[in-house]
LUMVEX-105946 format. One record per residue: residue number from 1; residue in one letter; x negated, y, z negated of N, C-alpha, C in turn. Coordinates in nm, 2 decimals. Layout:
N
<r resi="NUM" resn="A" n_px="X" n_py="Y" n_pz="Z" ca_px="X" ca_py="Y" ca_pz="Z" c_px="X" c_py="Y" c_pz="Z"/>
...
//
This chain:
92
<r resi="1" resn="X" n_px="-0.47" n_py="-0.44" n_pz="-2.76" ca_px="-0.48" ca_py="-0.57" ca_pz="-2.70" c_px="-0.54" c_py="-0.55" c_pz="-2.56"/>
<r resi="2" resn="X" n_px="-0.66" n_py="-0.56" n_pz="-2.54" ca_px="-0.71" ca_py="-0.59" ca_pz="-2.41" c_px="-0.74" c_py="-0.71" c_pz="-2.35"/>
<r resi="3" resn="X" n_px="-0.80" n_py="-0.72" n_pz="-2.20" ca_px="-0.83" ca_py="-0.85" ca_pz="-2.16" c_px="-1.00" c_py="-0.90" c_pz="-2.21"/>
<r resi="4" resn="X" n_px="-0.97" n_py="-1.02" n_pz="-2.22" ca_px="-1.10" ca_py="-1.12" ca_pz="-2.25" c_px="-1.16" c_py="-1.09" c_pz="-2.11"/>
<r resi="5" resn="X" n_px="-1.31" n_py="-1.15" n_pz="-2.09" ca_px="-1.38" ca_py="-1.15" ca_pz="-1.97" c_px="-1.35" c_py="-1.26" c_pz="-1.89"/>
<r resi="6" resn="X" n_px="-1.26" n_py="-1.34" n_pz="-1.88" ca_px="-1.19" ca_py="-1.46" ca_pz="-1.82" c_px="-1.06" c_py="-1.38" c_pz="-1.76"/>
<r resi="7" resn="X" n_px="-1.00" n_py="-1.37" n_pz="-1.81" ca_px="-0.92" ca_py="-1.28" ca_pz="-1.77" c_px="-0.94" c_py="-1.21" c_pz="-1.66"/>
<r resi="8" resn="X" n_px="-1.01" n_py="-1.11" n_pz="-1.70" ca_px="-1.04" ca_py="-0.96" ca_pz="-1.60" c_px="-1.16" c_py="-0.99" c_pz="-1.46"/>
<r resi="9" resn="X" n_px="-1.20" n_py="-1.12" n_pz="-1.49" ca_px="-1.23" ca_py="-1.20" ca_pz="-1.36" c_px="-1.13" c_py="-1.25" c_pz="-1.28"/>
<r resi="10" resn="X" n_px="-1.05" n_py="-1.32" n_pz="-1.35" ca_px="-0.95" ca_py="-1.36" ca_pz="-1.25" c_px="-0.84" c_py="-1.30" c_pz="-1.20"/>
<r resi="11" resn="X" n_px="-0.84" n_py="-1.19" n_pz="-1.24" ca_px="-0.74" ca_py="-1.05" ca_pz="-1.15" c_px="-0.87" c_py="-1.03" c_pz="-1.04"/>
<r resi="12" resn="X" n_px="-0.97" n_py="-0.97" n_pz="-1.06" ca_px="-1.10" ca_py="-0.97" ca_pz="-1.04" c_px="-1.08" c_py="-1.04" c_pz="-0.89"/>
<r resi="13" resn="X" n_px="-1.12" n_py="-1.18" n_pz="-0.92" ca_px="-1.10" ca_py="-1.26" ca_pz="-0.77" c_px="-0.93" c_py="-1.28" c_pz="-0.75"/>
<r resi="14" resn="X" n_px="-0.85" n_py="-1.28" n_pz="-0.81" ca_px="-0.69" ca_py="-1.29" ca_pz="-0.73" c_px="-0.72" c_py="-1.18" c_pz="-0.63"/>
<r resi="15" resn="X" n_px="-0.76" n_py="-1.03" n_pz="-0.64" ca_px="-0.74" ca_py="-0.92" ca_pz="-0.58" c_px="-0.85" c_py="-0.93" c_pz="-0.44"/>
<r resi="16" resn="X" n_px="-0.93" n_py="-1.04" n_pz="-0.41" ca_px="-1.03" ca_py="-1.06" ca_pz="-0.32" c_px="-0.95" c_py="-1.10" c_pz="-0.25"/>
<r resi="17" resn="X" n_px="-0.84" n_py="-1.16" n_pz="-0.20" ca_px="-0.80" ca_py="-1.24" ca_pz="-0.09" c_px="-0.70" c_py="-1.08" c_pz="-0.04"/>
<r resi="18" resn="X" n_px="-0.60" n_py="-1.03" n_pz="-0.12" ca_px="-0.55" ca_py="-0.92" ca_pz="-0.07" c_px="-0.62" c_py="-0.84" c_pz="-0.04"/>
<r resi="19" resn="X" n_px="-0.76" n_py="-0.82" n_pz="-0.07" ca_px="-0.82" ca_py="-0.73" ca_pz="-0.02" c_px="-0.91" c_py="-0.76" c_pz="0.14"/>
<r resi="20" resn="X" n_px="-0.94" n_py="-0.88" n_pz="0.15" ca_px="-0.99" ca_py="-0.92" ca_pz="0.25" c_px="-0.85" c_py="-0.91" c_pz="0.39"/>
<r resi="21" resn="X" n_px="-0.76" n_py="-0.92" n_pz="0.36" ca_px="-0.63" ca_py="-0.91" ca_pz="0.46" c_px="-0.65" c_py="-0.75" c_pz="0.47"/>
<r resi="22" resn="X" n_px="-0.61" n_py="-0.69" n_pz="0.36" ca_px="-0.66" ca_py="-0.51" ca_pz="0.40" c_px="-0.71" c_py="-0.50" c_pz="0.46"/>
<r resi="23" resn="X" n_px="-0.87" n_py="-0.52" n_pz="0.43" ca_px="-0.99" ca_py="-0.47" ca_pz="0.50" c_px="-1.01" c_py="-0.55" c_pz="0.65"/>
<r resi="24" resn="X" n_px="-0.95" n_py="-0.64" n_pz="0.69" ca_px="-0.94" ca_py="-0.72" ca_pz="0.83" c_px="-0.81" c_py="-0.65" c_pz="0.92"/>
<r resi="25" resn="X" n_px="-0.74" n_py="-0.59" n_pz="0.87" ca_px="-0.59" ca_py="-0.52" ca_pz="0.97" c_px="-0.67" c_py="-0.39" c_pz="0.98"/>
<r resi="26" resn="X" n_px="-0.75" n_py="-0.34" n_pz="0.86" ca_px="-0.73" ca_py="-0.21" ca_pz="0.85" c_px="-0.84" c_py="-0.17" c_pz="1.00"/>
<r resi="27" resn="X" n_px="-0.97" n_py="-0.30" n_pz="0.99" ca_px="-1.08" ca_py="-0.28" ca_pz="1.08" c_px="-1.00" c_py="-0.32" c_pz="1.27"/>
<r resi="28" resn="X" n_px="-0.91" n_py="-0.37" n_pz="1.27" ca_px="-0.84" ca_py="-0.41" ca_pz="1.37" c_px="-0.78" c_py="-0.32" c_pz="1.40"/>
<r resi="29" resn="X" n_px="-0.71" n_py="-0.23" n_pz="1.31" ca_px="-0.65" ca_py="-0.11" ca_pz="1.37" c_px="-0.76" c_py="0.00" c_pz="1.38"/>
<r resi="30" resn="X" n_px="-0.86" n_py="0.00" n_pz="1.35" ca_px="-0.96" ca_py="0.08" ca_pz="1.38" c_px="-1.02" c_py="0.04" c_pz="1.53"/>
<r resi="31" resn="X" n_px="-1.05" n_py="-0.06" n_pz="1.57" ca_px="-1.06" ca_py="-0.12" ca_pz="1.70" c_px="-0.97" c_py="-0.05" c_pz="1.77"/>
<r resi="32" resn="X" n_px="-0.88" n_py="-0.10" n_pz="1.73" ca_px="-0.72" ca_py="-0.11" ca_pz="1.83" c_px="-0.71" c_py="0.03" c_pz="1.91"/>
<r resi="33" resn="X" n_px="-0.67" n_py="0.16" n_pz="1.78" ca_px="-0.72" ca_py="0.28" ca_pz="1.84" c_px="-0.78" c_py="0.36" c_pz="1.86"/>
<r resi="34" resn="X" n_px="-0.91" n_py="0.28" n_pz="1.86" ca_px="-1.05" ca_py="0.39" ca_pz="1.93" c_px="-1.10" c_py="0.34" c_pz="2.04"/>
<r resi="35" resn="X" n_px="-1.12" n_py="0.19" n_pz="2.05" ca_px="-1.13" ca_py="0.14" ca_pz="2.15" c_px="-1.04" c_py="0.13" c_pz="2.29"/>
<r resi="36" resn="X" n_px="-0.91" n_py="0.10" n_pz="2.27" ca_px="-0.76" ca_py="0.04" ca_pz="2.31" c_px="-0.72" c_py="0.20" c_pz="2.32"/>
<r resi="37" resn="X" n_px="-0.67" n_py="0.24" n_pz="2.22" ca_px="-0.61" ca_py="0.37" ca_pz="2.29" c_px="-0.70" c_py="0.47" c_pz="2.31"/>
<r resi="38" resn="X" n_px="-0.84" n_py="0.48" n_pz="2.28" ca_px="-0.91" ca_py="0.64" ca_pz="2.32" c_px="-0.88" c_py="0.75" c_pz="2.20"/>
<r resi="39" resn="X" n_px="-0.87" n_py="0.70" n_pz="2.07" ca_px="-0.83" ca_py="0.83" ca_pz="2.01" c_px="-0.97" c_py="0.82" c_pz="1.90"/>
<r resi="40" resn="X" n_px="-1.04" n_py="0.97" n_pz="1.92" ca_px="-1.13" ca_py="0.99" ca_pz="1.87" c_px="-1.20" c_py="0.91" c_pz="1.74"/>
<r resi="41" resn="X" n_px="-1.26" n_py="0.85" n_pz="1.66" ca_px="-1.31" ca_py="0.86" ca_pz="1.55" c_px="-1.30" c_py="0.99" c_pz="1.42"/>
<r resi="42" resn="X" n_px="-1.26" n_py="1.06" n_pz="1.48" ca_px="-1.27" ca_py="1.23" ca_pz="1.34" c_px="-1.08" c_py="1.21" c_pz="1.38"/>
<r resi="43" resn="X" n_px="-1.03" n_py="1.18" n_pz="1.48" ca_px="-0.94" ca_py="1.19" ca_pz="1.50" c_px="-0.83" c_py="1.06" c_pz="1.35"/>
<r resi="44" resn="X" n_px="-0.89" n_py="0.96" n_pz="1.38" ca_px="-0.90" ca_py="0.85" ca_pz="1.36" c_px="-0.92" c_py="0.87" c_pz="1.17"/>
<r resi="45" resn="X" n_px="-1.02" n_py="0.92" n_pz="1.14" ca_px="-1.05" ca_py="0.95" ca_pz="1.01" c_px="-0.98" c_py="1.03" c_pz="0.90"/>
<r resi="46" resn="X" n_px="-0.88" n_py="1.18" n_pz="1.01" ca_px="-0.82" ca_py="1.27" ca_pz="0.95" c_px="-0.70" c_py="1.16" c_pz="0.91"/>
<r resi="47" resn="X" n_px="-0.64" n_py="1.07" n_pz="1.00" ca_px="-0.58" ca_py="1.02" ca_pz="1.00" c_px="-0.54" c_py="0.92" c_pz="0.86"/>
<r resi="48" resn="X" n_px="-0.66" n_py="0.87" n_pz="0.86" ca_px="-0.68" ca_py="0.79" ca_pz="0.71" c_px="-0.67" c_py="0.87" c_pz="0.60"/>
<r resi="49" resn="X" n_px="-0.69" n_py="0.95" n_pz="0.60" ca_px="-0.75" ca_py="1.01" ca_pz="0.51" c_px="-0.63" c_py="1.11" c_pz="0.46"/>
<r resi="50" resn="X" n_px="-0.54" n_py="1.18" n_pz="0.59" ca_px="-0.38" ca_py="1.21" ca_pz="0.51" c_px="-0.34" c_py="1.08" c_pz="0.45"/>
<r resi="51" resn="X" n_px="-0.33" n_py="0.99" n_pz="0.52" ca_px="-0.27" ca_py="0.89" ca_pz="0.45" c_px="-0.32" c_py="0.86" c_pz="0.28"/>
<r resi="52" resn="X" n_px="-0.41" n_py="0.85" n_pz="0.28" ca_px="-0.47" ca_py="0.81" ca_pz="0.13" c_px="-0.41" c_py="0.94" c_pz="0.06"/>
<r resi="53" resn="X" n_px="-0.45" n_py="1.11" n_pz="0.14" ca_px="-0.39" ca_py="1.18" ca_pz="-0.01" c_px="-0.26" c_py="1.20" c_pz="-0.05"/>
<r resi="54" resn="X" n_px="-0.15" n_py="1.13" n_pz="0.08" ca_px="-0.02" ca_py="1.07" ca_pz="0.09" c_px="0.00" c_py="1.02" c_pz="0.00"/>
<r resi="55" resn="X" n_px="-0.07" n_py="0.88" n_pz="-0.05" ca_px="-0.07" ca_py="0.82" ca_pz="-0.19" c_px="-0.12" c_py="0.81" c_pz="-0.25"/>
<r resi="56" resn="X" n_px="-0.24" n_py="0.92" n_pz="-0.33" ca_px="-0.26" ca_py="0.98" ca_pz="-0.44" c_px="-0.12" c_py="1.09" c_pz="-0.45"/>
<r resi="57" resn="X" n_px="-0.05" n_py="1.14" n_pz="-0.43" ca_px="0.08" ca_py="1.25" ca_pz="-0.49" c_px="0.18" c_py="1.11" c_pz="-0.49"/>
<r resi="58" resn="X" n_px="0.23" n_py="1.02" n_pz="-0.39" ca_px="0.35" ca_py="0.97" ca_pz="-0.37" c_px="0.35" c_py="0.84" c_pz="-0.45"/>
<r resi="59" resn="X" n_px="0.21" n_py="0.76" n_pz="-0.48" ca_px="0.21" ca_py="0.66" ca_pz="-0.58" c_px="0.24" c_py="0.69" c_pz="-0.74"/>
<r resi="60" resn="X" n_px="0.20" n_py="0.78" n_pz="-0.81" ca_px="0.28" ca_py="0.84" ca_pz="-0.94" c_px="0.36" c_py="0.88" c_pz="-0.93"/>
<r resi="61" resn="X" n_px="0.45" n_py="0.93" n_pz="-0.83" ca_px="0.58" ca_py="0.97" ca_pz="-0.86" c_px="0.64" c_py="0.85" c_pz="-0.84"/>
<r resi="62" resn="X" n_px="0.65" n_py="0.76" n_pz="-0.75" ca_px="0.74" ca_py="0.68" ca_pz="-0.77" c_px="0.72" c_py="0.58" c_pz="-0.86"/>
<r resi="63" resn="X" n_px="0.62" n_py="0.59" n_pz="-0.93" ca_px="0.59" ca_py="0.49" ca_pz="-1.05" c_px="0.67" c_py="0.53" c_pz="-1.15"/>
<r resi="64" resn="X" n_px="0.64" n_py="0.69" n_pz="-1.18" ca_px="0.81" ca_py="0.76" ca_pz="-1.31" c_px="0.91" c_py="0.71" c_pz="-1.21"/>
<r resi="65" resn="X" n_px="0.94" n_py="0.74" n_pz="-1.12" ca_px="1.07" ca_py="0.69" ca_pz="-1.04" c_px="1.17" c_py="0.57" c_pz="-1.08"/>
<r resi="66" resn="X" n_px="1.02" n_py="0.47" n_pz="-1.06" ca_px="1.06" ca_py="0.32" ca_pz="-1.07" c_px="1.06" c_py="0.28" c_pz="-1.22"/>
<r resi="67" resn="X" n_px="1.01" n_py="0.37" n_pz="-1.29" ca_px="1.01" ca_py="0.31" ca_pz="-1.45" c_px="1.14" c_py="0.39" c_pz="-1.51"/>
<r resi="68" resn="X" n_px="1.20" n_py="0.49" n_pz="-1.43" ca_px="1.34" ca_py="0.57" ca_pz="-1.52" c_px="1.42" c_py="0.51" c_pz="-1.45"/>
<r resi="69" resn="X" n_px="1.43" n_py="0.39" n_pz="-1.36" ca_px="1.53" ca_py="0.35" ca_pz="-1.31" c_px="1.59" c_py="0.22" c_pz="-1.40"/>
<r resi="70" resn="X" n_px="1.74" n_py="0.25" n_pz="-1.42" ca_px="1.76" ca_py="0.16" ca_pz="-1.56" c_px="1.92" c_py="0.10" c_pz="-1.45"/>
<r resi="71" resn="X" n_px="1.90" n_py="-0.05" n_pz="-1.42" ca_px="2.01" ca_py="-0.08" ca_pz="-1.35" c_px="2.00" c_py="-0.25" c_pz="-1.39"/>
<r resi="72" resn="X" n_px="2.15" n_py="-0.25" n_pz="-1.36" ca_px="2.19" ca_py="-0.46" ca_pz="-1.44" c_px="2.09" c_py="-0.55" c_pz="-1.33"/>
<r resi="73" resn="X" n_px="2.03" n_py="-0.51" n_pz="-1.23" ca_px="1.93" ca_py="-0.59" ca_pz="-1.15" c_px="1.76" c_py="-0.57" c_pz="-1.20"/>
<r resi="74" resn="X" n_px="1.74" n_py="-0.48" n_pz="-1.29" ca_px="1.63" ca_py="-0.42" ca_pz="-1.32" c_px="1.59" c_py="-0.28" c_pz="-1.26"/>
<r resi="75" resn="X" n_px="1.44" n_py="-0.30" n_pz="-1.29" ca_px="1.40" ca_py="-0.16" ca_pz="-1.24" c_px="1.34" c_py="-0.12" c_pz="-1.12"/>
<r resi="76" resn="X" n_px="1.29" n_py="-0.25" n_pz="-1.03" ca_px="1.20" ca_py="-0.27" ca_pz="-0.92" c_px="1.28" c_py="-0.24" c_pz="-0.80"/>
<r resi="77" resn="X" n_px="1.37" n_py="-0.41" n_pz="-0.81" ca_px="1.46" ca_py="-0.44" ca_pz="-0.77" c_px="1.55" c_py="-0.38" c_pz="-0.66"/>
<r resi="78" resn="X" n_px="1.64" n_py="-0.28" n_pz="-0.70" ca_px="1.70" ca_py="-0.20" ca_pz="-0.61" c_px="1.63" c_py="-0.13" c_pz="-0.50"/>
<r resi="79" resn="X" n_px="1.50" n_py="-0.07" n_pz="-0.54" ca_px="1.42" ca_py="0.01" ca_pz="-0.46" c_px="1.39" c_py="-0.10" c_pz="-0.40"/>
<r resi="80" resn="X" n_px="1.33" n_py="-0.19" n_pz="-0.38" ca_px="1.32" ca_py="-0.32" ca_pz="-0.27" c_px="1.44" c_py="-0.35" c_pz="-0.16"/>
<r resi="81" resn="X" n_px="1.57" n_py="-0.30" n_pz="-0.25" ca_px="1.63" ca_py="-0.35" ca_pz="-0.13" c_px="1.69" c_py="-0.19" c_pz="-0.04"/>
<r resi="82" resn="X" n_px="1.67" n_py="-0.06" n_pz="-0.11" ca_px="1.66" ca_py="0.02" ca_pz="-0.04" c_px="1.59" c_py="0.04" c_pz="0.05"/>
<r resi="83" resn="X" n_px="1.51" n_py="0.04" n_pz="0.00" ca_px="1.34" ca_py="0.04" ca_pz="0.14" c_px="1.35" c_py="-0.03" c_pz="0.23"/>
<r resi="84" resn="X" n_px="1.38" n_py="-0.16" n_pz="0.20" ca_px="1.39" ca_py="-0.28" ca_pz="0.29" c_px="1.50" c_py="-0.22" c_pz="0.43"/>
<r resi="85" resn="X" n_px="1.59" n_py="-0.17" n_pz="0.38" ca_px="1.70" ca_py="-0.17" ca_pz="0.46" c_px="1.66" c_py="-0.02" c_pz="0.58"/>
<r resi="86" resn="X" n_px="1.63" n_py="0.08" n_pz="0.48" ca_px="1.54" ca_py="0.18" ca_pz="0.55" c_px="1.46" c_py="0.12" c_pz="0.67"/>
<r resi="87" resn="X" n_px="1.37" n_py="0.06" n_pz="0.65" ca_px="1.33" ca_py="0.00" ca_pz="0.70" c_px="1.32" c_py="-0.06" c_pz="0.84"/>
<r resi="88" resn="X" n_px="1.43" n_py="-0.12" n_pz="0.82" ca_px="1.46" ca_py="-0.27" ca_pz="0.88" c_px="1.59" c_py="-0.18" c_pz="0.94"/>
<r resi="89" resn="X" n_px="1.63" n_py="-0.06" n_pz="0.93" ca_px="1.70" ca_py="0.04" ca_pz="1.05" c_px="1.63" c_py="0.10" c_pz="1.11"/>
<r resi="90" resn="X" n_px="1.51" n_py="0.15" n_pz="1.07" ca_px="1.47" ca_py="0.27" ca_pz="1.09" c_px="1.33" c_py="0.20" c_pz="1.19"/>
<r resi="91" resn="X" n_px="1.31" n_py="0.10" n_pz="1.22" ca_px="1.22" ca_py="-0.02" ca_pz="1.26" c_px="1.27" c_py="-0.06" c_pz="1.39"/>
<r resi="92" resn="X" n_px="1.38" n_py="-0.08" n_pz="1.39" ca_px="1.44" ca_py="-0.18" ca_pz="1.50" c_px="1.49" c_py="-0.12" c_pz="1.67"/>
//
């Protein structure tokens, strides 16, 4: 069962608007600390770029994570309100 071409357009453009908010913070925090704070461009880059291979390893594992998790609120669920709370201590 795959998608029709109607379909896979309209994930297609839903995904344009979240991506336009990405690509607008991500260019703002690119501003912010090269301009604003002085921290290099390569500096800047390394920076991105642990990040991304951060989640290439941490996005599949928590996806088994989140799919072996079997609880009366679901599977998502809990981890939202763990994080959140992480979070929202670890933040403030």
């Amino acid at each position: 069962m795959g998608l029709n071409k109607k379909e896979m357009a309209s994930y297609g453009i839903g995904a344009v608007g979240k991506d336009m908010v990405y690509m607008f913070c991500a260019s703002y925090i690119l501003y912010y600390y090269q301009d604003i704070l002085g921290v290099s461009a390569i500096a800047m880059g390394i920076i991105l770029l642990a990040a991304r291979v951060f989640d290439a390893f941490n996005d599949p594992i928590m996806g088994v994570v989140v799919a072996k998790t079997r609880t009366r609120w679901g599977k998502f669920r809990p981890w939202l309100f763990i994080v959140s709370d992480v979070f929202c201590t670890t933040n403030t």
